[in-house]
Backbone bond lengths (Angstrom), bond angles and torsions (degrees), N, CA, C in turn:
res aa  C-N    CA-C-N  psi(-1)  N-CA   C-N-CA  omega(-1)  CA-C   N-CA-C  phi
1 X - - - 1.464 - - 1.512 109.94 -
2 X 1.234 115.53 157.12 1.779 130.91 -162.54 1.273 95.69 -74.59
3 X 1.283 148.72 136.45 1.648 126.04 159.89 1.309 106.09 -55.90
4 X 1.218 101.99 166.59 1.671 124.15 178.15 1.685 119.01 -108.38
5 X 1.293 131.40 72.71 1.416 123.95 156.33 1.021 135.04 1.43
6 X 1.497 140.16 70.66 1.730 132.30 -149.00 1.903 84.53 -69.23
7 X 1.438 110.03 -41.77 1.569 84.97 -177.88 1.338 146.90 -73.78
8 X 1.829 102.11 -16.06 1.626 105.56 158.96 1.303 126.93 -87.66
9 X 1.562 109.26 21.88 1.506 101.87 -169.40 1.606 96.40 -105.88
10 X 1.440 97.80 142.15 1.435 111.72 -170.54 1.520 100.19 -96.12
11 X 1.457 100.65 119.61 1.776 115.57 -172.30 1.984 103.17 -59.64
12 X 0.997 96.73 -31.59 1.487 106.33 -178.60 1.679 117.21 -57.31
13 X 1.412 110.09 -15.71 1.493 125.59 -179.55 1.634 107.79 -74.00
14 X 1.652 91.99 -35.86 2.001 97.17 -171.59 2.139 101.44 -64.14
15 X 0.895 123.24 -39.33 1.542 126.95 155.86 1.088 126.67 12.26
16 X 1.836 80.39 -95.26 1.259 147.96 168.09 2.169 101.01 -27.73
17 X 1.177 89.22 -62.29 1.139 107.25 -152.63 1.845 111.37 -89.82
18 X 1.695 107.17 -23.17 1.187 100.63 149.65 1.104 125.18 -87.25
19 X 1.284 138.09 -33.36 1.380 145.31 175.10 1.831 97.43 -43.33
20 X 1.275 135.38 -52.00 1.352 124.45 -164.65 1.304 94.33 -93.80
21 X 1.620 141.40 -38.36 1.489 116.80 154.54 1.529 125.95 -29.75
22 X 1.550 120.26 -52.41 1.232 121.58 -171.54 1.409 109.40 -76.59
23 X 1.233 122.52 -24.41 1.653 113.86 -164.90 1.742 102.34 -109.53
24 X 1.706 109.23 -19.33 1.809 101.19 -169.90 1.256 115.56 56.36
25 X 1.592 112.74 35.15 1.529 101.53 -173.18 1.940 86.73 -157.30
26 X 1.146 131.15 119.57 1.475 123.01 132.47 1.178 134.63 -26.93
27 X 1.577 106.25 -56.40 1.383 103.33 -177.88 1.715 118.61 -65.32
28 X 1.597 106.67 -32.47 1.400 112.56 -176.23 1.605 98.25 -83.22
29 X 1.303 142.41 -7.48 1.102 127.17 -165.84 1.699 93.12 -92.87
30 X 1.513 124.78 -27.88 1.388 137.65 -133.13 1.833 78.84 -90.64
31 X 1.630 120.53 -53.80 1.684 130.92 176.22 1.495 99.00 -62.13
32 X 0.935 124.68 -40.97 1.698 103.13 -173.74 1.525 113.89 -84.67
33 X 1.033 121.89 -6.12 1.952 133.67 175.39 1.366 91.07 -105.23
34 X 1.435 144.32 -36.14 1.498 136.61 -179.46 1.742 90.88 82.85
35 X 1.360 119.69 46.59 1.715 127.54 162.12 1.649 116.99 -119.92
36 X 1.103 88.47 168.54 1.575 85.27 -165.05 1.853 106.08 -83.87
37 X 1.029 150.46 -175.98 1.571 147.38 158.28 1.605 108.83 -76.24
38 X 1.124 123.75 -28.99 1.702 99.52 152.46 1.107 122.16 -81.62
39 X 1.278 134.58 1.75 1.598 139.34 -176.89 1.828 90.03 -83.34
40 X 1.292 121.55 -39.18 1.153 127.27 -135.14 1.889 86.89 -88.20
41 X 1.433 87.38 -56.10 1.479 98.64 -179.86 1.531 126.49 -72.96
42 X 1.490 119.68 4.30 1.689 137.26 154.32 1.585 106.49 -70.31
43 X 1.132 103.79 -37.51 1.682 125.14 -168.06 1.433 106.74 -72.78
44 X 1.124 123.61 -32.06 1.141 112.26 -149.56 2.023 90.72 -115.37
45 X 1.581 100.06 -25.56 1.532 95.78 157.79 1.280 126.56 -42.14
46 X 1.435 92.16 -64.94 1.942 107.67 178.74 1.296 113.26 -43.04
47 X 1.625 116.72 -44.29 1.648 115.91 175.02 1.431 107.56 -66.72
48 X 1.006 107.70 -46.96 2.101 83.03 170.75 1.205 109.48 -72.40
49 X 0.992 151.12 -52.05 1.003 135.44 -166.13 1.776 109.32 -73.42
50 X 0.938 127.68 11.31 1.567 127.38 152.00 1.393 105.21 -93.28
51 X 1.186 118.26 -39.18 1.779 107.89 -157.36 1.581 92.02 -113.24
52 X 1.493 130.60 9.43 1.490 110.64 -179.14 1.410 134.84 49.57
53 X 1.441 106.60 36.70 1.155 119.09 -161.42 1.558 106.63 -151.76
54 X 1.287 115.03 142.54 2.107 117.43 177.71 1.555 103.41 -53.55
55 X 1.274 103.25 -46.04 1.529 108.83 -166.04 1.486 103.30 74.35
56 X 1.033 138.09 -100.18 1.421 142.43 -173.79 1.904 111.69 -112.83
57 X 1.345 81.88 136.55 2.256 96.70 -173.59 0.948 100.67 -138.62
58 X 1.527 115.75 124.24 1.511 134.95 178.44 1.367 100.17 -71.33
59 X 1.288 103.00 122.52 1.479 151.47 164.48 1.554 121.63 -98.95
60 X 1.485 120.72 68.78 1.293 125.82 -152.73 1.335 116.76 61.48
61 X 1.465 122.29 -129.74 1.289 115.10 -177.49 1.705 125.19 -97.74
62 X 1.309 93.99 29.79 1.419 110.65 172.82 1.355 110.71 -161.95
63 X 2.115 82.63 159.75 1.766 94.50 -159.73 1.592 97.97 -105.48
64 X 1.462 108.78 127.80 1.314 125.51 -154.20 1.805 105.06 -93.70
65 X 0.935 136.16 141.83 1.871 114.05 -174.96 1.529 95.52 -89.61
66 X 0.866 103.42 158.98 1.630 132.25 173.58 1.745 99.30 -74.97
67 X 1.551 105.99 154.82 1.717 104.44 155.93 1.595 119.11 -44.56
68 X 1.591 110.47 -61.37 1.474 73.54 -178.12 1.570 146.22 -78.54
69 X 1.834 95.12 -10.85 1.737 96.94 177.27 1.747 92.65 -57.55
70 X 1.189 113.65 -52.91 1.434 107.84 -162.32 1.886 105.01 -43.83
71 X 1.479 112.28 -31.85 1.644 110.26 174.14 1.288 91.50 -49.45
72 X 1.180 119.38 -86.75 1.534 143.54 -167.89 1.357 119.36 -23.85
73 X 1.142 135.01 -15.41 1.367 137.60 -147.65 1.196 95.22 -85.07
74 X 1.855 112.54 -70.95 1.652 117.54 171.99 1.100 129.29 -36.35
75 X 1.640 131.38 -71.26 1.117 118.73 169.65 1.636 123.36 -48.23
76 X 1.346 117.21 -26.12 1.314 94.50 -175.32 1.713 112.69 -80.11
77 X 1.492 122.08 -20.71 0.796 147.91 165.12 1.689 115.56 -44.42
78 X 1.506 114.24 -41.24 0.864 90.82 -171.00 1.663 103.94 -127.74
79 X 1.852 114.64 25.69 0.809 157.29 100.56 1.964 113.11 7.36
80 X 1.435 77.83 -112.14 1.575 82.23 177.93 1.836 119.27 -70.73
81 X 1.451 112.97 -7.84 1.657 105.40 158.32 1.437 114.29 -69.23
82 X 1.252 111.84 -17.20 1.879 100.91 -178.69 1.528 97.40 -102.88
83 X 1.333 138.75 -25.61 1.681 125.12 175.87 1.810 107.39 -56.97
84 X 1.779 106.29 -54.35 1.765 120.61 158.00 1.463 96.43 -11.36
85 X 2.049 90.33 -89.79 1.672 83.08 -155.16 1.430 123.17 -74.32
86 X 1.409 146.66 8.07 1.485 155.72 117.42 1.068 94.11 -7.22
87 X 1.334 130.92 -90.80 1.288 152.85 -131.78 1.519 98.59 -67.31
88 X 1.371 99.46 -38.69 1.807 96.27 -170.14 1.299 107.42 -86.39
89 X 1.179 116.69 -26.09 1.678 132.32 -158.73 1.572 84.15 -87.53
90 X 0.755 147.17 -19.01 1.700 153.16 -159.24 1.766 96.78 -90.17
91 X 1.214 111.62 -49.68 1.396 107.96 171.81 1.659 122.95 -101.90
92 X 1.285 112.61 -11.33 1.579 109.26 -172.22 1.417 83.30 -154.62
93 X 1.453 97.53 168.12 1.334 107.19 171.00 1.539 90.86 -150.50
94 X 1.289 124.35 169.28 1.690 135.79 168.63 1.717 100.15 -167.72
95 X 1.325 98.74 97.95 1.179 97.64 -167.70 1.976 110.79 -74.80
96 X 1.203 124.87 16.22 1.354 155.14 -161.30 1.831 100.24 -100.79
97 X 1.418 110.27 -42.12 1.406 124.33 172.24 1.310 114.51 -96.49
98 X 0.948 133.10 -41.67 1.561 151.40 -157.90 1.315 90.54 -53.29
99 X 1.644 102.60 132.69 1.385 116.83 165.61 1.704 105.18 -113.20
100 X 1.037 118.21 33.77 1.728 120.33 -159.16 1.443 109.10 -79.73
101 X 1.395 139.56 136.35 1.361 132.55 170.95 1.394 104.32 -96.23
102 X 1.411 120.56 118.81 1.407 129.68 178.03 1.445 103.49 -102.53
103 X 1.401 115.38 135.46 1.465 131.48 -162.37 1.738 98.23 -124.62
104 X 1.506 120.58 116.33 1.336 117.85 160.03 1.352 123.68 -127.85
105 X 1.379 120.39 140.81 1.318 129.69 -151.86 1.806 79.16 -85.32
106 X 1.019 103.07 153.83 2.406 130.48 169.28 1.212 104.06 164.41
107 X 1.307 96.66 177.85 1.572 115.56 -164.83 1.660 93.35 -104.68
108 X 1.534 119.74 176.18 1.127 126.70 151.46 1.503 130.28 -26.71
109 X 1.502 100.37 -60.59 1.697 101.26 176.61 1.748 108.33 -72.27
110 X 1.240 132.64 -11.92 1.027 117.34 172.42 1.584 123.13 -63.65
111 X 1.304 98.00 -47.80 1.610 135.74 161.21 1.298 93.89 -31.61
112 X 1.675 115.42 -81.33 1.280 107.45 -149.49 2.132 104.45 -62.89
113 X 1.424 96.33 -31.34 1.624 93.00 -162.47 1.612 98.22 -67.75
114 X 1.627 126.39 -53.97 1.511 123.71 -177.16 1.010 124.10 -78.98
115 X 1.146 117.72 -37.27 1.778 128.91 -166.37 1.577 108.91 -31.90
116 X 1.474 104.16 -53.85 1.693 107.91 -165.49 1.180 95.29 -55.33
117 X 1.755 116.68 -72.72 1.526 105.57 -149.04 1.392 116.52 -70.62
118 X 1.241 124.02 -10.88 1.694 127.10 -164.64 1.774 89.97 -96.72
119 X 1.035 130.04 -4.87 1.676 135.67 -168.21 1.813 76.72 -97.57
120 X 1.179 119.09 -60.74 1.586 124.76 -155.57 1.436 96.36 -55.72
121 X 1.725 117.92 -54.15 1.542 112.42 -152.50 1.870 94.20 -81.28
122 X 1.325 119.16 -31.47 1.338 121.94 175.90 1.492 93.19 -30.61
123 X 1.752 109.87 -83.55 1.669 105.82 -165.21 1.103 125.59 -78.26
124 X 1.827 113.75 20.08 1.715 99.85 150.95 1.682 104.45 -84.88
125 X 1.140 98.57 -34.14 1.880 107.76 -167.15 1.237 119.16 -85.62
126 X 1.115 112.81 -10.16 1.516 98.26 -170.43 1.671 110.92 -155.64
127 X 1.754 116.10 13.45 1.224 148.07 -179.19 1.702 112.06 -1.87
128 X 1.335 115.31 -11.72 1.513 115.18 177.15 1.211 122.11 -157.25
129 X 1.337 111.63 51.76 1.652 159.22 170.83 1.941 113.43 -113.15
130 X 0.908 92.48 153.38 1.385 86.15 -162.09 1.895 96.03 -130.61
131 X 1.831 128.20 159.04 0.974 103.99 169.17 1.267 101.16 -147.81
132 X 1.372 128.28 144.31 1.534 131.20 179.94 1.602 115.20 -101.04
133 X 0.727 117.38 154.79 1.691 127.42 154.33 0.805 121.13 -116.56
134 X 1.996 126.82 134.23 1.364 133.54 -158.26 1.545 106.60 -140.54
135 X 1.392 97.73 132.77 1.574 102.61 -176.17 1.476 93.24 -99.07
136 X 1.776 110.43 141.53 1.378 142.76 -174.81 0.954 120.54 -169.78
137 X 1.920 113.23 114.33 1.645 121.61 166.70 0.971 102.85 -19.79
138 X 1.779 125.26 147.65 1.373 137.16 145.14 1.277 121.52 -20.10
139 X 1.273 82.29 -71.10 2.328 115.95 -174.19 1.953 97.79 -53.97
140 X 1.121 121.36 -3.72 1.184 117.78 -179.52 1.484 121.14 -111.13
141 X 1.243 120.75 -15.45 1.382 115.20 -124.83 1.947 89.61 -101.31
142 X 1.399 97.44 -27.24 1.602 101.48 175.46 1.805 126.64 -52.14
143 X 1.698 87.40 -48.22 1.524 104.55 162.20 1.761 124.48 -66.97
144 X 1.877 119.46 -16.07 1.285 105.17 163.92 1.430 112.81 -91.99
145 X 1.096 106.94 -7.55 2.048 105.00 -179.30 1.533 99.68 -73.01
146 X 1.543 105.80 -46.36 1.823 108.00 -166.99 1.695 95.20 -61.38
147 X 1.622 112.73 -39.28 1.885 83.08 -164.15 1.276 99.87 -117.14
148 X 1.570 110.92 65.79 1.469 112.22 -176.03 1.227 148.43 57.46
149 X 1.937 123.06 -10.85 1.019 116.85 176.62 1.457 126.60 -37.68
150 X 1.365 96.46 -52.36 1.743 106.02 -172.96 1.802 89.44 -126.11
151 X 1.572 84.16 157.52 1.833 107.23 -173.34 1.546 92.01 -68.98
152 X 1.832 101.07 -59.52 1.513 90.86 -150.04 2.008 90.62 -130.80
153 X 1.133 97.86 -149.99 1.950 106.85 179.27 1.503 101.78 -162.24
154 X 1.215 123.73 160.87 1.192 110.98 179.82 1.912 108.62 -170.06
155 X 1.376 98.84 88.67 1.518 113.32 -161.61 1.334 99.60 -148.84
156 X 1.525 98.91 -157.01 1.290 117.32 178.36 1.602 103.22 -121.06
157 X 1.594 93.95 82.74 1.846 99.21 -177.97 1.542 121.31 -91.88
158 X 1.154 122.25 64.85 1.643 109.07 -169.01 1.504 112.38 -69.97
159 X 1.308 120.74 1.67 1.590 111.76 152.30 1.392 131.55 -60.23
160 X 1.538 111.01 -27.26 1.714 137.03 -159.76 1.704 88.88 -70.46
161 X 1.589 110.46 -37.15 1.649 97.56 -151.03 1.122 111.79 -74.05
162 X 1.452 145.09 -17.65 1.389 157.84 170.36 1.859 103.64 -84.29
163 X 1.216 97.71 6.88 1.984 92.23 -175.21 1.516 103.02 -107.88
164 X 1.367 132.53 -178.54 1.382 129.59 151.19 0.889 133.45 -69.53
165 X 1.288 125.22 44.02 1.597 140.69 -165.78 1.597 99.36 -111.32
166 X 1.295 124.54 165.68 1.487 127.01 155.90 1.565 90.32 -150.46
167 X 1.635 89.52 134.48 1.534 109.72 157.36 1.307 147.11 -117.87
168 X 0.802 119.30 127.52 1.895 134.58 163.95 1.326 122.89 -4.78
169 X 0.888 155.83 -3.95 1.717 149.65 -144.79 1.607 108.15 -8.93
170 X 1.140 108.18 116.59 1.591 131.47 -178.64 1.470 103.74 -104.04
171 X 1.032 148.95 -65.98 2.070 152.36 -159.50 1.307 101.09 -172.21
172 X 0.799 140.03 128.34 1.684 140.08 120.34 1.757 121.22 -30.71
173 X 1.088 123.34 75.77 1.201 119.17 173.75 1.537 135.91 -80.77
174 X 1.303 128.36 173.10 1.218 121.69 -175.81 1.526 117.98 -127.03
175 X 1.678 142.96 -171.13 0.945 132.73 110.30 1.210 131.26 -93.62
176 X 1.681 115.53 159.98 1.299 143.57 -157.93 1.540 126.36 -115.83
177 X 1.318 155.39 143.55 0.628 113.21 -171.35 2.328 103.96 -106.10
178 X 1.089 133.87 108.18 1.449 124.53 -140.96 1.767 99.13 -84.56
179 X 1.234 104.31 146.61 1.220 115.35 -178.14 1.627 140.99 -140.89
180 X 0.868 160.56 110.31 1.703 142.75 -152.95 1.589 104.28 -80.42
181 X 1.099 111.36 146.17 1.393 115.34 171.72 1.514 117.01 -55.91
182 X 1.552 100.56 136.43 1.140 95.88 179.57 1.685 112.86 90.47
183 X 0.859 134.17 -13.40 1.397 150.70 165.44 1.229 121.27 -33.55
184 X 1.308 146.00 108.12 1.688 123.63 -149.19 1.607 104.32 -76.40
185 X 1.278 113.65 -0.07 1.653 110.91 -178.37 1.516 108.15 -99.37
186 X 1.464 117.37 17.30 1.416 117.20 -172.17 1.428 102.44 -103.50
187 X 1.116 126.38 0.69 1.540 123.47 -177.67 1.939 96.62 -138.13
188 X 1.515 88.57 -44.35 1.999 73.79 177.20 1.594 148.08 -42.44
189 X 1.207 132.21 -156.51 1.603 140.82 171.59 1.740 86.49 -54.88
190 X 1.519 99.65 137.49 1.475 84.97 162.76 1.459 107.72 -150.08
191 X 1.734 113.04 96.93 1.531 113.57 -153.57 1.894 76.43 -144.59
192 X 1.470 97.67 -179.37 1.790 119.91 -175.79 1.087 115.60 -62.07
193 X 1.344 114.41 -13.58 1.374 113.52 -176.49 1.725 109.80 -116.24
194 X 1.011 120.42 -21.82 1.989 126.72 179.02 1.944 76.35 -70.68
195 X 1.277 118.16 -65.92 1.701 103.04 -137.61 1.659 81.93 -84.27
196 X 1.424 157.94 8.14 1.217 142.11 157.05 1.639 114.61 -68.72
197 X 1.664 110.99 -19.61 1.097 101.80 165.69 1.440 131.21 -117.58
198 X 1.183 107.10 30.27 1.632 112.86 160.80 1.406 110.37 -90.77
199 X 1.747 106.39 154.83 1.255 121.44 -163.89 1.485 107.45 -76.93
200 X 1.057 117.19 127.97 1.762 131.28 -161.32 1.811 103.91 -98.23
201 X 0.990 119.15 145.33 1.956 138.05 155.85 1.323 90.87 -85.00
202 X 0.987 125.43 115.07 2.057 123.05 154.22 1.613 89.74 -101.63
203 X 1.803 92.22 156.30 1.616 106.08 -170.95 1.138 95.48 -142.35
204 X 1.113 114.27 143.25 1.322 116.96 144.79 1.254 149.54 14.76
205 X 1.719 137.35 64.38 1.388 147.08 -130.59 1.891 90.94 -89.96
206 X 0.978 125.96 8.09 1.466 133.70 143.98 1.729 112.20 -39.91
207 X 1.367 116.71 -60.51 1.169 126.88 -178.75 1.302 118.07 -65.92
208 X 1.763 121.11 88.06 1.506 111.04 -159.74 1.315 115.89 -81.35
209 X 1.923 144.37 22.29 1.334 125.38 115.07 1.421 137.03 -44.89
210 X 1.664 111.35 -54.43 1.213 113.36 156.25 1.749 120.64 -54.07
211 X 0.917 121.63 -11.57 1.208 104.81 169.49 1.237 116.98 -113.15
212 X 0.973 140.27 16.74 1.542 163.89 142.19 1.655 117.33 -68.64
213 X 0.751 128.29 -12.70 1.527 156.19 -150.75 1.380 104.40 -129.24
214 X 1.300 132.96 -63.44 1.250 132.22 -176.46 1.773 106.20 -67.98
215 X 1.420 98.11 -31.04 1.664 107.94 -172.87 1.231 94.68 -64.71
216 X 1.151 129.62 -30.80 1.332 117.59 -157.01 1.361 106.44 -92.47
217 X 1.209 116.46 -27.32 1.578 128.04 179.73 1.430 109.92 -59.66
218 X 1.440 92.06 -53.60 1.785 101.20 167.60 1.516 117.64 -30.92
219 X 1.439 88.91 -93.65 1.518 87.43 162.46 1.491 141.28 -8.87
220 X 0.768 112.43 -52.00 1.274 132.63 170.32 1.487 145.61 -66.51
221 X 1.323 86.39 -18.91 1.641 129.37 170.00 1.922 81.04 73.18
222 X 1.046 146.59 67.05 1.703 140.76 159.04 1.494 102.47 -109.61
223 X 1.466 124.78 99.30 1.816 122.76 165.92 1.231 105.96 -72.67
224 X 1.142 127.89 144.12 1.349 153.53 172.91 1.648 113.91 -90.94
225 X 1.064 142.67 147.62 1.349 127.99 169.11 1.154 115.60 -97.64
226 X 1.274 137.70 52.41 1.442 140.99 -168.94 1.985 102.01 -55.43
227 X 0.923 98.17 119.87 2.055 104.38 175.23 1.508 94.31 -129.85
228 X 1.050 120.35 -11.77 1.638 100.22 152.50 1.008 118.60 -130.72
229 X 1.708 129.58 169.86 1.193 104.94 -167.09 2.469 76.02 -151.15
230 X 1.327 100.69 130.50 1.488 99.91 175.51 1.726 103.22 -114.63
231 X 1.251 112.05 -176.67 1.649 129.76 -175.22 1.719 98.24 -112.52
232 X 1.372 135.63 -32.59 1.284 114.46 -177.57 1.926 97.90 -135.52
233 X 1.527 107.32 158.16 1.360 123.71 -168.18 1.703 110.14 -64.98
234 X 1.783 96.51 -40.25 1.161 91.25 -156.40 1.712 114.18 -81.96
235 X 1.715 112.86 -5.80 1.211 99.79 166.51 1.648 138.24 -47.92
236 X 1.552 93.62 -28.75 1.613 132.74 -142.99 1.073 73.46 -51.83
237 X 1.491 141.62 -111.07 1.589 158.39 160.67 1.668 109.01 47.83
238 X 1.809 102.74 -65.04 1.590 111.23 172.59 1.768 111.64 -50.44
239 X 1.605 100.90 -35.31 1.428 89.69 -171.53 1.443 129.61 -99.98
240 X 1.316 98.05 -4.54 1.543 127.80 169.75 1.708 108.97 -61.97
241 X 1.210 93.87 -46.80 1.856 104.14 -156.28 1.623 108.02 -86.00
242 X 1.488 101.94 -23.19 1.815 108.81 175.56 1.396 116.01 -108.15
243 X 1.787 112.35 17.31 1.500 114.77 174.34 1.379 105.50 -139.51
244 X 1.722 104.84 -155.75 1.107 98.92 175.42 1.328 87.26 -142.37
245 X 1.263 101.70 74.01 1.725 108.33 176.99 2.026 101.97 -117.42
246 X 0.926 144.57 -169.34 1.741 133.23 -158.61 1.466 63.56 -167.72
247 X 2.074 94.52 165.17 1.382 102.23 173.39 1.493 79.23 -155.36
248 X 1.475 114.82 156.36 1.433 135.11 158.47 1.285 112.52 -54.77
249 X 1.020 160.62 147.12 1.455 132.65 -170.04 1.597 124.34 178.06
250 X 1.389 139.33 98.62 1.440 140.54 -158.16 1.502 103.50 -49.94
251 X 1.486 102.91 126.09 1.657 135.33 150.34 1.614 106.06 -14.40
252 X 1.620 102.63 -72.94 1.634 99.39 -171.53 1.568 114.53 -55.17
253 X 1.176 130.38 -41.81 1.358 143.79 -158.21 1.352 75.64 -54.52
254 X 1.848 108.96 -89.49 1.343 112.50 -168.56 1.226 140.40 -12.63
255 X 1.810 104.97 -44.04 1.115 107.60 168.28 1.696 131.95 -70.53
256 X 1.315 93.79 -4.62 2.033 97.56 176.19 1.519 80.48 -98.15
257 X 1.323 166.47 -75.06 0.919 156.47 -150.85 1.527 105.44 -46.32
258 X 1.201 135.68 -29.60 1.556 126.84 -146.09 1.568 91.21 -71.86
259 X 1.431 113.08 -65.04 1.436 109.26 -165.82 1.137 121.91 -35.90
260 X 1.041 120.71 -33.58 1.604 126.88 -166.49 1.770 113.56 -75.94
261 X 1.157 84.79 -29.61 2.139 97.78 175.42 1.856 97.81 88.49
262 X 1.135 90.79 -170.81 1.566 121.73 -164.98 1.626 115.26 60.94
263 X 1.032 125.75 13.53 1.790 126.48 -177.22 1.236 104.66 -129.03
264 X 1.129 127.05 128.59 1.699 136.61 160.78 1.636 109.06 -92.93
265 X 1.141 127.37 156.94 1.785 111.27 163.11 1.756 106.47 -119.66
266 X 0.819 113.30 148.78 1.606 102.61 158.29 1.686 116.01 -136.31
267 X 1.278 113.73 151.49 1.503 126.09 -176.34 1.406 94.84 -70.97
268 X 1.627 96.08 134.14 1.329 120.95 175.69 1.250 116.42 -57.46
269 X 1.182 116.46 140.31 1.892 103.59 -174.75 1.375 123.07 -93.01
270 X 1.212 120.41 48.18 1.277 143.80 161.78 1.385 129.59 -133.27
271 X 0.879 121.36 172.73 1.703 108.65 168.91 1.777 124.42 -99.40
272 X 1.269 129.97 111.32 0.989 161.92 -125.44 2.022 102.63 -138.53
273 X 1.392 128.06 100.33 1.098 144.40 -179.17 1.728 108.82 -60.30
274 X 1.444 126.36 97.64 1.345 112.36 169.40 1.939 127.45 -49.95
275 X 1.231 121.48 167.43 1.348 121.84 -142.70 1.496 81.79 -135.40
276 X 1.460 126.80 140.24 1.409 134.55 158.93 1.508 115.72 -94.06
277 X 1.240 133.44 113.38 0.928 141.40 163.55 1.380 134.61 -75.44
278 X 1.812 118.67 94.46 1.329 103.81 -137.12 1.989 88.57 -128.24
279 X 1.811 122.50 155.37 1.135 108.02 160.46 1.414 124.87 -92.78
280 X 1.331 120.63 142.75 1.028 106.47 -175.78 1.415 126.86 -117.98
281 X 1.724 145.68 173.23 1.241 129.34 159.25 1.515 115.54 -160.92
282 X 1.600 119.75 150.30 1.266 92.30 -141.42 1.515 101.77 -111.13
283 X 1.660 114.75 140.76 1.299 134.78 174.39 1.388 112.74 21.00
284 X 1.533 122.27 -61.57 1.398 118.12 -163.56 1.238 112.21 -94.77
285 X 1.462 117.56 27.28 1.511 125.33 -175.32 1.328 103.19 -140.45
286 X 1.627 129.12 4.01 1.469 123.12 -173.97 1.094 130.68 -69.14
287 X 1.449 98.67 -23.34 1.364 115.68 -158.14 1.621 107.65 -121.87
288 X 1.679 119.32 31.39 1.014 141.13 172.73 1.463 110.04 -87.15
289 X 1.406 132.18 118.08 1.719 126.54 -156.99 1.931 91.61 -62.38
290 X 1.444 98.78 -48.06 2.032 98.00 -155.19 1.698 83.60 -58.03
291 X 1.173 137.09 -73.99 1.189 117.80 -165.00 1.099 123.18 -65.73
292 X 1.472 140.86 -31.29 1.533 126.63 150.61 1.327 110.15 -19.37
293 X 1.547 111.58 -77.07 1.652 112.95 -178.91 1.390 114.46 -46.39
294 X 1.488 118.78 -46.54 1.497 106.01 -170.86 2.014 109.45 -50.55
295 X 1.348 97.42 -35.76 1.494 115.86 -162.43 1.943 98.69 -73.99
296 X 1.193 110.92 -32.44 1.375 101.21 159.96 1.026 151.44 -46.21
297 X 1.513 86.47 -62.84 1.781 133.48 164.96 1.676 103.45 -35.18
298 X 1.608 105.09 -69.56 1.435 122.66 -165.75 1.975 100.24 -54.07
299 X 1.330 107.24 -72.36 1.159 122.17 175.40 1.433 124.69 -13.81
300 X 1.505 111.20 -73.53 1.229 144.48 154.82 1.359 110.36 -33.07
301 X 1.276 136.42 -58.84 1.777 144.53 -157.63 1.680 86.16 -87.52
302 X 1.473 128.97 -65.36 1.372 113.07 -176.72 1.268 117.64 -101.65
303 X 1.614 116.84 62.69 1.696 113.66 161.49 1.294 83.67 -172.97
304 X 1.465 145.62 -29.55 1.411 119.23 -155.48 1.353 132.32 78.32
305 X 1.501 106.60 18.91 1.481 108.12 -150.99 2.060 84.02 -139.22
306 X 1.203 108.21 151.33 1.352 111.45 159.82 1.731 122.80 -98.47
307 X 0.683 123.83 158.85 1.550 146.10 -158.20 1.595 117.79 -125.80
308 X 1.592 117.33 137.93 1.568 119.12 -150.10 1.379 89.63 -118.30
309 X 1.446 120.79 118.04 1.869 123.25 173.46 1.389 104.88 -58.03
């Protein structure tokens, strides 16, 4: 097949092209678009001749789709349902109607710390809206806000602040140093050299506190004994609490962990720069009502605080 030009293709064809999927008829597609049957049948040239393909062949008194319109149908389908709701969301929003899927770039621990309650106030507020979470390098994440991948981000991005982004202030967080009760390093010596030699969780330098943290250790010339090493934060906890392994480990987390028991934390025995944890979204999307609101919404549910579009 010919490639397809997303930029010479005239959005006005996808229509076109469900209207005679749904009806198997030109003539009925030509009354439900308010076009004439040669309008219909110019239209449907241009679609072959983009995709190199019949698309639809009358089969008695109807035009039957081919395999690939039949590919085609969905995406275009659901295609022009998200340009729709753009379009509407561009001037109004009601987040009460809104069927919108909002996509935000975080890590695991973001997940674990917001997810619940902003999932909770979503389906009082906005009950048929939908919301994803998306994992994305740091070094990337500026370039998916600018071309839409994701609405918003919501970490500790100190790349964002020199970008066209503006962010939210969510917590000031820290690291910790995590521990199971009872741990013989929870009451012992506790200087640069006792906690350089306890057995370490290393994670994932994805997580740019944790990796802010290790930098700094560097620096510093302090080795860690990392003997394990995992891909996400929030396992850490399972392996913390049934060993005697310690992990570097964010303040906030800890704090949803406390209730539950078995973890002590203690301050690292050095000095260690707290981290703002802020949401963010970028410039040419600020002033979009659904994400204003989402950015309210969010704000509001984890700080208590309202938020300025």
């Amino acid at each position: 097949m010919k490639p397809v030009h997303p930029t010479r293709f005239d959005l006005n064809l996808v229509k076109v092209f469900l209207a005679i999927s749904d009806t198997r008829s030109l003539t009925d597609a030509g009354q439900r678009l308010g076009l004439t049957q040669p309008a219909v049948s110019h239209a449907l040239k241009r679609l072959r001749d983009q995709f190199q393909d019949p698309l639809f062949q009358r089969v008695g008194n109807r035009m039957e789709p081919t395999e690939t319109a039949t590919r085609l149908r969905g995406p275009f389908e659901t295609a022009l349902s998200l340009l729709e709701q753009t379009i509407h969301d561009a001037h109004s929003f009601d987040p009460a109607d809104s069927t919108r899927r909002f996509r935000i770039a975080m890590t695991d621990t973001g997940e674990f710390y917001s997810m619940p309650r902003m999932l909770a106030a979503l389906d009082r507020l906005a009950p048929k809206a939908s919301l994803t979470s998306v994992r994305i390098d740091p070094e990337e994440t500026e370039s998916a806000l600018r071309s839409g991948q994701v609405d918003l981000a919501l970490g500790y991005l100190p790349g964002l602040e020199d970008a066209r982004c503006r962010g939210d202030h969510l917590i000031q967080d820290r690291m910790i140093c995590l521990m199971r009760e009872g741990h013989p390093a929870a009451t012992g010596p506790w200087t640069q050299q006792s906690f350089a030699k306890l057995s370490f969780v290393d994670v994932s330098r994805a997580a740019t506190g944790y990796q802010m943290a290790r930098e700094i250790l560097e620096q510093r010339g302090i080795r860690i004994g990392a003997r394990a090493r995992l891909e996400h934060f929030t396992i850490v906890p399972e392996v913390v609490g049934q060993t005697d392994f310690v992990a570097i480990f964010p303040h906030s987390i800890f704090t949803r962990l406390e209730p539950r028991g078995g973890f002590i934390a203690r301050d690292l025995p050095f000095e260690l720069p707290p981290y703002d944890i802020k949401l963010w979204v970028h410039d040419s999307f600020a002033t979009d009502p659904a994400l204003a609101w989402l950015r309210a919404m969010i704000v509001e549910t984890l700080t208590g605080k309202e938020t300025t579009p």
